[in-house]
VEXMIKOL-519790 format. One line per 10 residues: their letters; for each residue x, y, z of C-alpha. Coordinates in steps of 0.02 Angstrom, whole numbers. Each point is the difference from the previous one (the first is absolute). Example, Ala and Ser with C-alpha at 12.3 -4.5 7.8 and 13.67 -1.06 7.14 Angstrom:
2
as	615 -225 390 | 69 172 -33
This chain:
91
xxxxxxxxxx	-293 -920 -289 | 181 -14 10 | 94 94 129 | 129 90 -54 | 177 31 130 | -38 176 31 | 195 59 22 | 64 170 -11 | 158 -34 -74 | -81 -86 -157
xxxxxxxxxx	-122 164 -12 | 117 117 53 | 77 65 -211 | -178 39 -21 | -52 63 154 | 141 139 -24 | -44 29 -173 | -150 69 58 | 74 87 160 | 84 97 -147
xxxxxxxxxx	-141 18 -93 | -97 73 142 | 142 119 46 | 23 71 -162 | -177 53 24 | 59 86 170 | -63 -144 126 | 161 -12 56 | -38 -70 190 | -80 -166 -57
xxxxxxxxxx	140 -135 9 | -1 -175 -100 | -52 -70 201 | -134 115 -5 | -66 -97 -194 | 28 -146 81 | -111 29 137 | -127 50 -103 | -14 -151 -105 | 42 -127 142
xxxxxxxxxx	-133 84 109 | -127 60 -144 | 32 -51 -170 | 40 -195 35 | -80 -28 159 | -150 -90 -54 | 11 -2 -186 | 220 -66 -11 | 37 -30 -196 | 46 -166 -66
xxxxxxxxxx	134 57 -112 | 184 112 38 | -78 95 -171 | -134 57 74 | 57 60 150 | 137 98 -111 | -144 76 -83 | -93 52 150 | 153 57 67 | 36 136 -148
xxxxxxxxxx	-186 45 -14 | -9 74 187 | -51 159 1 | 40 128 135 | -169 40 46 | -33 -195 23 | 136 10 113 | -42 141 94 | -155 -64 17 | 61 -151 87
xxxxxxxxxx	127 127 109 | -149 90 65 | -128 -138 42 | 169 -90 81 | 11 181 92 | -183 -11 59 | -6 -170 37 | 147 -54 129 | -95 -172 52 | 77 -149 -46
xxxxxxxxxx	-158 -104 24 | -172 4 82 | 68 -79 134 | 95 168 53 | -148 95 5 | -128 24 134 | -157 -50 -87 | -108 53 155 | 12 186 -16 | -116 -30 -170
x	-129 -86 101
């Protein structure tokens, strides 16, 4: 698999485009950072496409509920690895 340079800046005209598509169906607090968390963190984590095209495309078919999705697990979840947590209270 090829990696692809995962930089904002050459994401960022279609990360707004759907910040404004979002807002114009009233999310208005998520922020193009807050897209690009998602897929960094989420969407491209294990599974990063091989082409710019198909990032654009999974870029413009986010959903809000995918996204809030993400926001809420991300809420829930505020361990950056096992290594954080204490293991030994499960035991």
């Amino acid at each position: 698999m090829i990696a692809l340079d995962l930089s904002f800046s050459q994401y960022e005209p279609w990360i707004n485009l759907k910040v404004k598509d979002f807002n114009r169906l009233g999310y208005t607090e998520i922020k193009a950072e807050d897209i690009w968390n998602y897929l960094v963190k989420f969407s491209w984590k294990r599974n990063q496409p091989e082409h710019y095209h198909t990032c654009v495309k999974q870029i413009m078919s986010i959903e809000p509920n995918h996204y809030l999705d993400f926001a809420s697990l991300e809420a829930q979840v505020k361990v950056s690895s096992l290594d954080e947590m204490d293991l030994n209270a499960f035991f």
